[in-house]
C-alpha positions in Angstrom: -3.9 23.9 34.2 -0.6 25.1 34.9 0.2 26.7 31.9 -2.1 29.4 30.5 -3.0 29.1 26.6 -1.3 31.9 25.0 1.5 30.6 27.2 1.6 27.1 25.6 0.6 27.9 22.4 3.5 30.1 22.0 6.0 28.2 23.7 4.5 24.9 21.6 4.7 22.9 24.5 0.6 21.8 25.1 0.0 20.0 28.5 -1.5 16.9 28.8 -5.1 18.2 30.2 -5.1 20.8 27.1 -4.4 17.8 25.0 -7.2 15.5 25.7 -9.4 19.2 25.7 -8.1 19.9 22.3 -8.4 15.7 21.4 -5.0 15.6 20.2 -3.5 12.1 20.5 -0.2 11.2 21.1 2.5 8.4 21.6 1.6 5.9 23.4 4.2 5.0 26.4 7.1 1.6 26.3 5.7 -0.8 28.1 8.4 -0.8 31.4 9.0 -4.2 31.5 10.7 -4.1 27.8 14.1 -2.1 27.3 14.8 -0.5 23.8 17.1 -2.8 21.8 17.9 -4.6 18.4 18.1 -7.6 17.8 18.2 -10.1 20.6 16.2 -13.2 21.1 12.7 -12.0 21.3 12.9 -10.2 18.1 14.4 -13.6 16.2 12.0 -14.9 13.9 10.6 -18.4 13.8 12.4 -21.1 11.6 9.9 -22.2 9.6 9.7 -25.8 7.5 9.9 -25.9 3.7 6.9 -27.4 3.8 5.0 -24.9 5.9 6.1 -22.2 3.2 4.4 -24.5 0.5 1.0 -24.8 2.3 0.8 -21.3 3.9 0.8 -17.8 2.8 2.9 -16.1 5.7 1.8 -12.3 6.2 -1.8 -12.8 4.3 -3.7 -12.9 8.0 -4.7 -9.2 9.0 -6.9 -9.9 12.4 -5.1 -10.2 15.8 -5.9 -13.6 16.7 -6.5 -16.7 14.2 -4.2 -17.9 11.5 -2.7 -17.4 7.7 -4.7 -18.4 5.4 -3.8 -22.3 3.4 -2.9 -22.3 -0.1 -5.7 -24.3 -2.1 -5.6 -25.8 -5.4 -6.3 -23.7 -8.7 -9.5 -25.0 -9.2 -10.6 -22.9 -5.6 -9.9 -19.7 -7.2 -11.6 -17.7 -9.9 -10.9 -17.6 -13.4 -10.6 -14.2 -13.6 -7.6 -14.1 -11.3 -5.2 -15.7 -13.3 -5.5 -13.2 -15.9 -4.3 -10.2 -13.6 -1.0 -11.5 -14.6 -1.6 -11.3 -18.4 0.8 -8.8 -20.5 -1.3 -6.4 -22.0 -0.2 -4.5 -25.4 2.0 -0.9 -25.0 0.9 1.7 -26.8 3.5 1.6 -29.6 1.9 -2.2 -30.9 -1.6 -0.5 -30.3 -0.6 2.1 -32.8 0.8 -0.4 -35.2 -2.0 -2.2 -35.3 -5.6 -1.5 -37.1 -7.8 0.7 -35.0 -10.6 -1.0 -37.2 -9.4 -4.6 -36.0 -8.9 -4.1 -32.3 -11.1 -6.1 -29.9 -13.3 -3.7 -27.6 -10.9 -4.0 -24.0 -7.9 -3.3 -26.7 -9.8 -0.2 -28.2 -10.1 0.8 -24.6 -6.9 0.5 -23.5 -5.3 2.2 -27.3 -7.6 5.7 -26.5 -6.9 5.6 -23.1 -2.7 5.7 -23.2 -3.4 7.9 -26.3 -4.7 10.5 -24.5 -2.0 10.1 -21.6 0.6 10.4 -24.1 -1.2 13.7 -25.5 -1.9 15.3 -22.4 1.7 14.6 -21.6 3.3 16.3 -24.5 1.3 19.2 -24.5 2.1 19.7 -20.8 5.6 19.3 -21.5 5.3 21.9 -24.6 3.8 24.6 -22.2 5.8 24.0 -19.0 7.7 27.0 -17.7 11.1 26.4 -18.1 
């Protein structure tokens, strides 16, 4: 190495052979074929058919190679999925309500933004100020 260690860990500067020693990683290099640049025609994204963005969900695929996935019918999917969407009761119509009447997942949710709401105004009442 041409550097010595107390040398390059003071100056910050850590060589290449102490780096892979060390296993730190860096960036990796521009490919020299490609200049830096905006815009341009081989950043310009592909026109794509009404049609194709009513069949296909763009951006779903996460693998390198293959393709975004089709959009099926409602009958493919679960029945539990389209009640991620549901609005679910604040806690001010929780409190207005009967604790003795609330279903179980309501129950649930009315202790659980209870507490939240406690722990909140307590921290508030013993923050420095």
């Amino acid at each position: 190495m041409a550097m010595s260690w107390t040398r390059a860990l003071k100056h910050g500067v850590i060589t290449r052979d102490a780096a892979q020693l060390v296993g730190i990683r860096g960036f990796a290099a521009q490919a020299k074929g490609k200049k830096g640049g905006k815009g341009g025609a081989a950043d310009a994204k592909p026109v794509l058919s009404k049609e194709m963005k009513s069949t296909t969900v763009f951006g779903a695929n996460i693998l390198k190679e293959g393709s975004d996935p089709k959009i099926q019918p409602d009958s493919e999917y679960p029945d539990w999925l389209w009640h991620l969407v549901d609005k679910r009761p604040v806690l001010s119509e929780l409190r207005r309500k009967d604790a003795k009447t609330l279903p179980y997942e309501d129950l649930k949710r009315f202790v659980k933004l209870d507490n939240r709401a406690r722990i909140k105004e307590n921290n508030a009442l013993t923050a420095k100020n």
